[in-house]
PDB file of the backbone (N, CA, C, O) and the ligand in Angstrom, with CONECT records:
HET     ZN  A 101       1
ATOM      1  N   UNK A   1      70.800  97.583 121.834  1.00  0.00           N
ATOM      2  CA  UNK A   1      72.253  97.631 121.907  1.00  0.00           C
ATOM      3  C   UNK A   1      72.833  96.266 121.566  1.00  0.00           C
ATOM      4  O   UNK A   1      72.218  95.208 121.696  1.00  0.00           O
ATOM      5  N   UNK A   2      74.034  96.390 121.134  1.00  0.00           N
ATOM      6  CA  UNK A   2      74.592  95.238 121.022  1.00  0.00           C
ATOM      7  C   UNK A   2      75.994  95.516 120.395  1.00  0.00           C
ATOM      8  O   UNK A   2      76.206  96.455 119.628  1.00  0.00           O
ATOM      9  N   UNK A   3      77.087  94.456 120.863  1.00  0.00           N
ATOM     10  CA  UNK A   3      77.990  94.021 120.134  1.00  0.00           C
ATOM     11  C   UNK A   3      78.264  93.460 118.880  1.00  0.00           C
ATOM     12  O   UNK A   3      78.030  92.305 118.526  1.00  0.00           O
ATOM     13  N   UNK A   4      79.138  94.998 117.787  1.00  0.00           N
ATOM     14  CA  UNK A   4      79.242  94.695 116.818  1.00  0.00           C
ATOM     15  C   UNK A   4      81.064  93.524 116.718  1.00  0.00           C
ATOM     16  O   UNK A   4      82.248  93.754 116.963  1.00  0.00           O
ATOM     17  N   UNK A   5      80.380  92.498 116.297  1.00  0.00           N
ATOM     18  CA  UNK A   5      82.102  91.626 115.878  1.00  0.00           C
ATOM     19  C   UNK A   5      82.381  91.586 114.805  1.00  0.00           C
ATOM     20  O   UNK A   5      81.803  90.975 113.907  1.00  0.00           O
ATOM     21  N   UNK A   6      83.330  92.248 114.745  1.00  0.00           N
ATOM     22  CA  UNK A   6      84.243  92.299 113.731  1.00  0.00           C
ATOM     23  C   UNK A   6      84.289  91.183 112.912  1.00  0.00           C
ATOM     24  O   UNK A   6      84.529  90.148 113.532  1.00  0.00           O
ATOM     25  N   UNK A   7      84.110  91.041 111.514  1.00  0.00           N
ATOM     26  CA  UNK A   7      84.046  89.514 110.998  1.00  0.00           C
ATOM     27  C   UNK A   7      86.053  89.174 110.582  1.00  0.00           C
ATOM     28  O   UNK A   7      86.874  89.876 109.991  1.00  0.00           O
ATOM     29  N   UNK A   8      86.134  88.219 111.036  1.00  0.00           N
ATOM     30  CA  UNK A   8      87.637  87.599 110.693  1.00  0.00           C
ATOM     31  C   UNK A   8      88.225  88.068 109.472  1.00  0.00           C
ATOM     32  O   UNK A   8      89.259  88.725 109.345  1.00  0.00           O
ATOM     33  N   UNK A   9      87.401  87.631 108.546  1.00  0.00           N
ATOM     34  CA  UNK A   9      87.864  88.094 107.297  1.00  0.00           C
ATOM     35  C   UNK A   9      87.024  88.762 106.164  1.00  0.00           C
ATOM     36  O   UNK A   9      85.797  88.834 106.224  1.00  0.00           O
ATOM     37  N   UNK A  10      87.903  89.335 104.935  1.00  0.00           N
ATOM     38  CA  UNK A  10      86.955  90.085 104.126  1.00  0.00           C
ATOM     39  C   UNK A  10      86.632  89.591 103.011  1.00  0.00           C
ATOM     40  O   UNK A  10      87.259  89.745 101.962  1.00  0.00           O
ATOM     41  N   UNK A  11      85.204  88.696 103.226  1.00  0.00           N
ATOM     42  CA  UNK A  11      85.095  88.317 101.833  1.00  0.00           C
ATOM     43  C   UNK A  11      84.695  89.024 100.675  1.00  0.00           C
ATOM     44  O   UNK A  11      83.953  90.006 100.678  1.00  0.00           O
ATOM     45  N   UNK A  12      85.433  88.268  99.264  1.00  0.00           N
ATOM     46  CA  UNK A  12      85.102  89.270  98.271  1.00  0.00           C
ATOM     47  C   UNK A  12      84.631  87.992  97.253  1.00  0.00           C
ATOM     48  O   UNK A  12      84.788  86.871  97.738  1.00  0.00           O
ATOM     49  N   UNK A  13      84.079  88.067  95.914  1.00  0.00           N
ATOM     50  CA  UNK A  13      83.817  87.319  95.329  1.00  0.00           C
ATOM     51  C   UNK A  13      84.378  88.193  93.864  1.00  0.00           C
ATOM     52  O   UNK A  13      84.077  89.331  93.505  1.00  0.00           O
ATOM     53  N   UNK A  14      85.435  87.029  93.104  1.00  0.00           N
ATOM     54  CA  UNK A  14      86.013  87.332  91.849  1.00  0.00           C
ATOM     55  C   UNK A  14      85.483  86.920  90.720  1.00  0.00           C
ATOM     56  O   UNK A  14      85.513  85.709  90.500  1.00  0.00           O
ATOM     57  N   UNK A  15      84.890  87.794  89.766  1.00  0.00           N
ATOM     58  CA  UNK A  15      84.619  86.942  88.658  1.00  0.00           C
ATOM     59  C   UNK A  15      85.308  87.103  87.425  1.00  0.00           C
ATOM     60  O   UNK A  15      85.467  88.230  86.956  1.00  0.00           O
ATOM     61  N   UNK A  16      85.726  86.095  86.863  1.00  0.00           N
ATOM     62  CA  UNK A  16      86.945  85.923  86.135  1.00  0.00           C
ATOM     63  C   UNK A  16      86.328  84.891  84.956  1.00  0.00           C
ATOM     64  O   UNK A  16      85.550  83.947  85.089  1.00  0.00           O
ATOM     65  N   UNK A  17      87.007  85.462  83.690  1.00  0.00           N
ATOM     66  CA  UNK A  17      86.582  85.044  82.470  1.00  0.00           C
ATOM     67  C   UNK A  17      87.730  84.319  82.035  1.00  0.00           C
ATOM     68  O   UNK A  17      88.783  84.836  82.407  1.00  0.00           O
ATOM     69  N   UNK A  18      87.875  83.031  81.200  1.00  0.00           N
ATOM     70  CA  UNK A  18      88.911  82.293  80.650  1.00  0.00           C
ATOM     71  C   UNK A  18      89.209  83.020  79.598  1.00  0.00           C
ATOM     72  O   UNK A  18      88.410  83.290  78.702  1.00  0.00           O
ATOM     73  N   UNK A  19      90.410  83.386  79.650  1.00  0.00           N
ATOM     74  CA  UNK A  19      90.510  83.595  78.418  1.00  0.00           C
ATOM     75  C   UNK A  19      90.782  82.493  77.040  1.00  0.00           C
ATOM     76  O   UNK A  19      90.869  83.093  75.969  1.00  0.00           O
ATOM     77  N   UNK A  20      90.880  81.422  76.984  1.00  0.00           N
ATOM     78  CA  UNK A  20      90.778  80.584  76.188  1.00  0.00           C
ATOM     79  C   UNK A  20      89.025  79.840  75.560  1.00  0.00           C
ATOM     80  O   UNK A  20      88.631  79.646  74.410  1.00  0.00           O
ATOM     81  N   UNK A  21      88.424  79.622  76.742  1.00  0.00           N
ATOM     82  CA  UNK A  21      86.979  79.539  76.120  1.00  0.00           C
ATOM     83  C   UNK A  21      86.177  79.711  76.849  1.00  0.00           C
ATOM     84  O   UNK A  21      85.438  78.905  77.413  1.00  0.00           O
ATOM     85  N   UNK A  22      86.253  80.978  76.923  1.00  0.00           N
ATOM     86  CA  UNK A  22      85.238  82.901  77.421  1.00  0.00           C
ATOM     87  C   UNK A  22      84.202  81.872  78.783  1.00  0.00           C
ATOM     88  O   UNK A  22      83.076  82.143  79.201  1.00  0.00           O
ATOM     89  N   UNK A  23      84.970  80.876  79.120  1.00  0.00           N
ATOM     90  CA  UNK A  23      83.732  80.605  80.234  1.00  0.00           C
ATOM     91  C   UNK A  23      83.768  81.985  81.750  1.00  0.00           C
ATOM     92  O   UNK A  23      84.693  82.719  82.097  1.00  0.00           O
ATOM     93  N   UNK A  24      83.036  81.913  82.041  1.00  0.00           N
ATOM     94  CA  UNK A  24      83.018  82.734  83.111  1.00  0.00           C
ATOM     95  C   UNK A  24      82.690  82.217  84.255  1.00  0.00           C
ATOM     96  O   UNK A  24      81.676  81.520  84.294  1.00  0.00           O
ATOM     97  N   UNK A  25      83.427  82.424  85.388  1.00  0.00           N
ATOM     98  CA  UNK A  25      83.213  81.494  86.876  1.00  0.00           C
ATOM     99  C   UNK A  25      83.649  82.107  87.810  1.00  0.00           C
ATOM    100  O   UNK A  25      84.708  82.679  87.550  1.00  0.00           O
ATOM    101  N   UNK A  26      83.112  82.296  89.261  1.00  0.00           N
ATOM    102  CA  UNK A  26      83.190  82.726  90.485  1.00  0.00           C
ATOM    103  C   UNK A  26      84.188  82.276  91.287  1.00  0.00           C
ATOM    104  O   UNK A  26      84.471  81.092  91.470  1.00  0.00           O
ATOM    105  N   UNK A  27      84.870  83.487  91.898  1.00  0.00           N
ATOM    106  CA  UNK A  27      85.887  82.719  93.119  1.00  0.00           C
ATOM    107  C   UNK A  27      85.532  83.147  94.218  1.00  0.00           C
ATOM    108  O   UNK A  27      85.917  84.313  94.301  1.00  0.00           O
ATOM    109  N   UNK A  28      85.029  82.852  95.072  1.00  0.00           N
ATOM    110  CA  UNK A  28      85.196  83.664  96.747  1.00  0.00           C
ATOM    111  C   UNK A  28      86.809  83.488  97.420  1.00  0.00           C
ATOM    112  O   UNK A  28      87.524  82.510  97.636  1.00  0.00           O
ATOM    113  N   UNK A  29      86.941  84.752  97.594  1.00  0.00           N
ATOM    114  CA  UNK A  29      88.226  84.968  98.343  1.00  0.00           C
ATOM    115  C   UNK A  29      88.201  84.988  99.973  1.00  0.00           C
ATOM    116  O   UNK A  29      87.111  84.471 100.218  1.00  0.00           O
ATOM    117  N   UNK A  30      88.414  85.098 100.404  1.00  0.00           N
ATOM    118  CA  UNK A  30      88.469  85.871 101.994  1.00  0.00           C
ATOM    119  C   UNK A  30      89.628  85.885 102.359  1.00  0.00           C
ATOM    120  O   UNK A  30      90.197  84.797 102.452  1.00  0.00           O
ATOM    121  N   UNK A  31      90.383  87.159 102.696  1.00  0.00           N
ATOM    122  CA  UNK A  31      90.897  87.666 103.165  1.00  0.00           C
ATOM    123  C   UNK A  31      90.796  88.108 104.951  1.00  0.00           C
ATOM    124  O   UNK A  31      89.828  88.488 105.610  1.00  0.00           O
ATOM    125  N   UNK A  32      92.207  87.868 105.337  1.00  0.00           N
ATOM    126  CA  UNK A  32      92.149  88.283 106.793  1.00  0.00           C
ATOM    127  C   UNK A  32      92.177  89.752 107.010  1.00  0.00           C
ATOM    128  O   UNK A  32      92.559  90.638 106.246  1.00  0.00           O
ATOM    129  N   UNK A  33      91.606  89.836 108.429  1.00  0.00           N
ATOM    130  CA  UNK A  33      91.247  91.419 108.327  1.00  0.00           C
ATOM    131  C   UNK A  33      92.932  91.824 109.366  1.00  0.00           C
ATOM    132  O   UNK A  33      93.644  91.067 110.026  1.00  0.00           O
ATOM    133  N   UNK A  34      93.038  93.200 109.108  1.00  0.00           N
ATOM    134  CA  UNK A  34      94.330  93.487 109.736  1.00  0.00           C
ATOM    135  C   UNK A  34      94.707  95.069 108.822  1.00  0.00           C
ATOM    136  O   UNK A  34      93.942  95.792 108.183  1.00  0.00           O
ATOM    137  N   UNK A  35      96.080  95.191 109.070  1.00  0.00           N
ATOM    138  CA  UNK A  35      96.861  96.305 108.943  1.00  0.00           C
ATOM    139  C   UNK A  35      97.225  95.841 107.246  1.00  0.00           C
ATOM    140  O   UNK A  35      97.852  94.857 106.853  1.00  0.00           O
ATOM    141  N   UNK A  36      96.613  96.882 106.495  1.00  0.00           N
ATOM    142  CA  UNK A  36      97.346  96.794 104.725  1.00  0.00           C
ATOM    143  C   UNK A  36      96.038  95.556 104.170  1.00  0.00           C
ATOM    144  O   UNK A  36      96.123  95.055 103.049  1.00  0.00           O
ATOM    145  N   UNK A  37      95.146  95.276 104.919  1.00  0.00           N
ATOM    146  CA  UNK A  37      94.843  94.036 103.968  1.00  0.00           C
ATOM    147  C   UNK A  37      93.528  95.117 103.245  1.00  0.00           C
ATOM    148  O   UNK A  37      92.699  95.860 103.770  1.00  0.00           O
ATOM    149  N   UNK A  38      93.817  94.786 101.909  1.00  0.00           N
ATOM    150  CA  UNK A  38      92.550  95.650 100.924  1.00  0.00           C
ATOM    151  C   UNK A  38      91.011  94.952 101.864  1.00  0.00           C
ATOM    152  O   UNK A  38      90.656  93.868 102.327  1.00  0.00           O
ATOM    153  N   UNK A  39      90.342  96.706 101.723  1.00  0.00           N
ATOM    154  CA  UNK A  39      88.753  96.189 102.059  1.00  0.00           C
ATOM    155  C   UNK A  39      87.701  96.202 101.363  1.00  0.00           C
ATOM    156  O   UNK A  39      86.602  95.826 101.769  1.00  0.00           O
ATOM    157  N   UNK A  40      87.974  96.691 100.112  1.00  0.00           N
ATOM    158  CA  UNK A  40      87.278  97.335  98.818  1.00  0.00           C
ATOM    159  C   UNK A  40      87.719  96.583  97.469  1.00  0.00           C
ATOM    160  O   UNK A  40      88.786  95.980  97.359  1.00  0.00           O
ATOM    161  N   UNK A  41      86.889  96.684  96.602  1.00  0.00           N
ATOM    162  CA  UNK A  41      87.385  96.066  95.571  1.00  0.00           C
ATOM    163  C   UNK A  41      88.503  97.031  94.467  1.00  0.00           C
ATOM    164  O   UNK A  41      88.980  96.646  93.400  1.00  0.00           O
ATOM    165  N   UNK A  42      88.676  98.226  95.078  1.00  0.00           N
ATOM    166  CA  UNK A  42      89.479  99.293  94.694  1.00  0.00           C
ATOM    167  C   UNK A  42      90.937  98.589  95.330  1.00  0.00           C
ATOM    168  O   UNK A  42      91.890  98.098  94.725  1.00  0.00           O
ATOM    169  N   UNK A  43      90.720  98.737  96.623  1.00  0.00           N
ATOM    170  CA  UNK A  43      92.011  98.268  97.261  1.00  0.00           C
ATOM    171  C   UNK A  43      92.498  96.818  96.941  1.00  0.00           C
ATOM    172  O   UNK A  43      93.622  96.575  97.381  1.00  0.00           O
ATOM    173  N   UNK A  44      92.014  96.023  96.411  1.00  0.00           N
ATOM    174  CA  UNK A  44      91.971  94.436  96.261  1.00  0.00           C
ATOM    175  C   UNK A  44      93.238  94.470  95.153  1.00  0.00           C
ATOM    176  O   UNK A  44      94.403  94.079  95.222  1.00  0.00           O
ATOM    177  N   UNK A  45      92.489  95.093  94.151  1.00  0.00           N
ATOM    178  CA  UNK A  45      93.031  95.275  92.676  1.00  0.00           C
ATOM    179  C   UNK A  45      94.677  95.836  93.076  1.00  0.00           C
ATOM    180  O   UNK A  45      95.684  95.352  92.559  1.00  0.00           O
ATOM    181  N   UNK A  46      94.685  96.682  93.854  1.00  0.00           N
ATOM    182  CA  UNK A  46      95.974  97.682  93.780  1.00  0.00           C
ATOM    183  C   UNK A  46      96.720  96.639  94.867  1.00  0.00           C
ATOM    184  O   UNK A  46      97.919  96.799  94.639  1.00  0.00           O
ATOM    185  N   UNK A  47      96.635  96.041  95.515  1.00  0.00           N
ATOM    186  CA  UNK A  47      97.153  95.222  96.348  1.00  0.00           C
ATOM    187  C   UNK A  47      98.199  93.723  95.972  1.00  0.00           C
ATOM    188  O   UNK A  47      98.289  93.605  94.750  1.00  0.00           O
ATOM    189  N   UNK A  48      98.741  92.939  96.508  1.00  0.00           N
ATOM    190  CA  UNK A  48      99.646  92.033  95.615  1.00  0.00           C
ATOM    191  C   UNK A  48      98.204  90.736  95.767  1.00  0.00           C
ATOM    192  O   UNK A  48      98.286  89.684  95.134  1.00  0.00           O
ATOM    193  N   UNK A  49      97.261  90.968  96.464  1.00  0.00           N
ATOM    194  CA  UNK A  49      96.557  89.268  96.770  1.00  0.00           C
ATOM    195  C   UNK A  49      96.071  88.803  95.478  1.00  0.00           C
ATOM    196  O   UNK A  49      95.908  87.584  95.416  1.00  0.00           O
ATOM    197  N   UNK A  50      95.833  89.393  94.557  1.00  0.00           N
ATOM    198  CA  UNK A  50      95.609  89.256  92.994  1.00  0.00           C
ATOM    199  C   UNK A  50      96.927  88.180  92.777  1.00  0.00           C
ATOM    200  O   UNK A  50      97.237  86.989  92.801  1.00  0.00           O
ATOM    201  N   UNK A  51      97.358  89.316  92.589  1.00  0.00           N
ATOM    202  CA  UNK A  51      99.039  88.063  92.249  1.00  0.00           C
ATOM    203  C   UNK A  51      98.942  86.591  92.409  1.00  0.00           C
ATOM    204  O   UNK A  51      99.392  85.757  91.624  1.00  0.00           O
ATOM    205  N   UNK A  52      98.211  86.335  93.679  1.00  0.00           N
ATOM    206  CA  UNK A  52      98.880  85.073  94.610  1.00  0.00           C
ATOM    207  C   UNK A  52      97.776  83.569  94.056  1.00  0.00           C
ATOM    208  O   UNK A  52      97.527  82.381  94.260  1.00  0.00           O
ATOM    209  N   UNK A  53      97.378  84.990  93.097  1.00  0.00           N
ATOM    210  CA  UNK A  53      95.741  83.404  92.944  1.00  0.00           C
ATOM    211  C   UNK A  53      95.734  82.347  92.011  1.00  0.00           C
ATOM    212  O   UNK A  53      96.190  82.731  90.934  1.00  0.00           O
ATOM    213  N   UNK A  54      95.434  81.307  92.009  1.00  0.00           N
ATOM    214  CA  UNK A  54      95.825  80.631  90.925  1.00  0.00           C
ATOM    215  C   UNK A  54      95.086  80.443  90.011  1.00  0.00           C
ATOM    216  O   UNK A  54      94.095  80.194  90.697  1.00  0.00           O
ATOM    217  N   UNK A  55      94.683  80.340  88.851  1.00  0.00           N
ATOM    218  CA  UNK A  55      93.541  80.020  87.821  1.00  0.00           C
ATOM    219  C   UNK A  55      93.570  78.757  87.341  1.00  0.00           C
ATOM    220  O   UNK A  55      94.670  78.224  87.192  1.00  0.00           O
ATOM    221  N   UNK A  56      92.295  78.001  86.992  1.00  0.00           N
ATOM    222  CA  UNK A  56      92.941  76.362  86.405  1.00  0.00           C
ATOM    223  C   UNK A  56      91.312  76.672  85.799  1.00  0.00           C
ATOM    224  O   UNK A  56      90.438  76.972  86.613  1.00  0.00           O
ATOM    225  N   UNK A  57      91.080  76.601  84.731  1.00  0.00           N
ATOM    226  CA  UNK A  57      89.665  76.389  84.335  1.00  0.00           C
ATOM    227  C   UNK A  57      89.726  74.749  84.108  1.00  0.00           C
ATOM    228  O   UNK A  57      90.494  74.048  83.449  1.00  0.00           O
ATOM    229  N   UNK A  58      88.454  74.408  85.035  1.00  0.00           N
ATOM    230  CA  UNK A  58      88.127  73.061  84.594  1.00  0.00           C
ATOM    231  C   UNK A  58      88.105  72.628  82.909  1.00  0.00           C
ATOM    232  O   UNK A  58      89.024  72.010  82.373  1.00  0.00           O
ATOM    233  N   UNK A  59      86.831  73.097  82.189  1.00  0.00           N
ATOM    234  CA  UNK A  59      86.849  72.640  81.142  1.00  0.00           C
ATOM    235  C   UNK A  59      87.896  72.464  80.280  1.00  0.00           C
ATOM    236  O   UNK A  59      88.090  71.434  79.634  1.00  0.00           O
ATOM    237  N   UNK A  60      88.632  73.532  80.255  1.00  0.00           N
ATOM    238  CA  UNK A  60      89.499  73.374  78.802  1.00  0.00           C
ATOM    239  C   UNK A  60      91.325  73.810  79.605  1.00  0.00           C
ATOM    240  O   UNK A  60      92.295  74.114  78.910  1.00  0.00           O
ATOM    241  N   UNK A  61      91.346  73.722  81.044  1.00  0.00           N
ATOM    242  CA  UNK A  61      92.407  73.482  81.406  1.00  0.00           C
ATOM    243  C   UNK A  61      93.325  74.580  81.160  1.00  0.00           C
ATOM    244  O   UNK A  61      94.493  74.254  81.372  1.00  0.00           O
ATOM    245  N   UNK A  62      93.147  75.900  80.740  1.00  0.00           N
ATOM    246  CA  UNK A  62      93.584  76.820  80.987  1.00  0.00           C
ATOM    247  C   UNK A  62      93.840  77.953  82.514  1.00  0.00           C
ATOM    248  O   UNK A  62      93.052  78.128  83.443  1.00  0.00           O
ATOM    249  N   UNK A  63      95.197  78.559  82.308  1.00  0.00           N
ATOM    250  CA  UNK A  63      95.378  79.024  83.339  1.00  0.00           C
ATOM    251  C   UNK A  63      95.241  80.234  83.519  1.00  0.00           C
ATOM    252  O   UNK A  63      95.673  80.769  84.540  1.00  0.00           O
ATOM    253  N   UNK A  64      94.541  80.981  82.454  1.00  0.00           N
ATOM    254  CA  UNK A  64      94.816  82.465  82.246  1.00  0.00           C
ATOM    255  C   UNK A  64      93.603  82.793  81.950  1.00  0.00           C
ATOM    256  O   UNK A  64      92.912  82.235  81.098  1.00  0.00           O
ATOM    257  N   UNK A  65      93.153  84.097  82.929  1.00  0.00           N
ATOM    258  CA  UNK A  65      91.730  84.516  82.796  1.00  0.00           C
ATOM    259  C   UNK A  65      91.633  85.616  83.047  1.00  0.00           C
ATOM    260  O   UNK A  65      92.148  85.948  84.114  1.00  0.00           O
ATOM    261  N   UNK A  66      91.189  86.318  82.513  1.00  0.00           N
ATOM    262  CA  UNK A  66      90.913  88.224  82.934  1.00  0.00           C
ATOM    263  C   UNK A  66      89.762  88.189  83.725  1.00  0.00           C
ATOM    264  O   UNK A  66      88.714  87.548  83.650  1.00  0.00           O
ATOM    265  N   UNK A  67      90.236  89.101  84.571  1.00  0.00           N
ATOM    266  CA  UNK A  67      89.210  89.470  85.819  1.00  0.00           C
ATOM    267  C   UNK A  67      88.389  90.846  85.411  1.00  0.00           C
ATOM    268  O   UNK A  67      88.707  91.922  84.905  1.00  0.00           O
ATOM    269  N   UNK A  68      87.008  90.173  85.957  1.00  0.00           N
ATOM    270  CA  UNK A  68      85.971  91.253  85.198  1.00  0.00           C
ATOM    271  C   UNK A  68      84.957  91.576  86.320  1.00  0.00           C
ATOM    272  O   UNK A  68      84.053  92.412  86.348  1.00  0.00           O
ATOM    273  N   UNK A  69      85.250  90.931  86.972  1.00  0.00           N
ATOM    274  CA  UNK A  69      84.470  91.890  88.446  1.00  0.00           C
ATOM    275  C   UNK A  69      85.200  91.506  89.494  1.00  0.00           C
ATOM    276  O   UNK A  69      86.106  90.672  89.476  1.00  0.00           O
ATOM    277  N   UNK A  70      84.592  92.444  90.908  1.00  0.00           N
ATOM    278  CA  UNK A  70      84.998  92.057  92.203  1.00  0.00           C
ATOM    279  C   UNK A  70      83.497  92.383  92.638  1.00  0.00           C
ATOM    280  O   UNK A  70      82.898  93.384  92.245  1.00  0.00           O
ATOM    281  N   UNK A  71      82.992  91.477  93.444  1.00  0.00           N
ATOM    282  CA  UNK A  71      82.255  92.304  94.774  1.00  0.00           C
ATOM    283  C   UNK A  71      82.758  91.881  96.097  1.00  0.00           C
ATOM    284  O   UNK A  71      83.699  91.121  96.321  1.00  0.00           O
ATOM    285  N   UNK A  72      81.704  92.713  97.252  1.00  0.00           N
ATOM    286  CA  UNK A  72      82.076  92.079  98.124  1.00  0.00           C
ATOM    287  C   UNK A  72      83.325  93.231  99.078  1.00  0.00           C
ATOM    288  O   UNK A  72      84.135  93.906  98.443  1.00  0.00           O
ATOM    289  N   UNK A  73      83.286  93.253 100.031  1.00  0.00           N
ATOM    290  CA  UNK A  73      84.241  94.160 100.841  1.00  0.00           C
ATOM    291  C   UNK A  73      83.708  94.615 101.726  1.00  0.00           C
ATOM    292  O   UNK A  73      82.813  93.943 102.239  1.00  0.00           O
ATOM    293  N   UNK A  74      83.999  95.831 102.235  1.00  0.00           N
ATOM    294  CA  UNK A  74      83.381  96.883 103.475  1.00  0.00           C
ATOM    295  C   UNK A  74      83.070  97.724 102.813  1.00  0.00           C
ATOM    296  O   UNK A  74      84.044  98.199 102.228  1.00  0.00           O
ATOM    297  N   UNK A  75      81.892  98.329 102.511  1.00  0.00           N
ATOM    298  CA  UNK A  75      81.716  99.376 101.866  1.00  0.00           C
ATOM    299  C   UNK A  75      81.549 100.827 103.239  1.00  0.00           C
ATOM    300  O   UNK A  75      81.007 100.731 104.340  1.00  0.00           O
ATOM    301  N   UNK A  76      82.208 102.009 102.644  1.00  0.00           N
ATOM    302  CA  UNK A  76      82.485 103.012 103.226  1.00  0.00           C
ATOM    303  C   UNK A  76      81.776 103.882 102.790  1.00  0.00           C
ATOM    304  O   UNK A  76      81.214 103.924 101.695  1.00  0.00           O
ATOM    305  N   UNK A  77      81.765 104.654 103.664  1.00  0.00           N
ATOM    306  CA  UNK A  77      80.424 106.312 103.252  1.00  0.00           C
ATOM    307  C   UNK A  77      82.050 106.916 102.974  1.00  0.00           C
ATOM    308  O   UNK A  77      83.051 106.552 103.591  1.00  0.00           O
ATOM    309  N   UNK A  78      81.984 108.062 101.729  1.00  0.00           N
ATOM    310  CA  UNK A  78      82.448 108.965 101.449  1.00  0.00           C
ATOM    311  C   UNK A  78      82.218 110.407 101.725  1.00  0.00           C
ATOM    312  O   UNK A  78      82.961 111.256 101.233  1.00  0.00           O
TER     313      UNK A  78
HETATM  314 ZN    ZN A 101      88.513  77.703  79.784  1.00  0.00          ZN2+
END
């Protein structure tokens, strides 16, 4: 037996491509857990926390990058 704790927040990990020179690089997010906060990488996407993120690619100083994965969340039995 034992006490399951709830972890604080939901980490997810973003991977995001520059679009200026195709580098590709990792973000870990974490998110607080609560009422409305996405737990899935389904819910992430449809959610505003996308919005809020900022992009800066080191190398070539661009700010704009398409997002090409998520992992990471609560995964649920269907
Ligand atoms: Zn770049």
């Amino acid at each position: 037996m034992g006490l399951v704790v709830p972890a604080a927040t939901t980490p997810f990990t973003l991977y995001l491509r520059c679009d200026n020179c195709m580098r590709e690089s990792t973000r870990d997010i974490k998110l607080p857990v609560g009422e409305g906060i996405p737990r899935d990488p389904e819910e992430l996407i449809e959610s505003a926390f996308l919005g809020d993120l900022k992009f800066n690619c080191r190398p070539c100083g661009s700010v704009i990058a398409q997002l090409v994965g998520i992992e990471g969340g609560y995964v649920h039995d269907h």
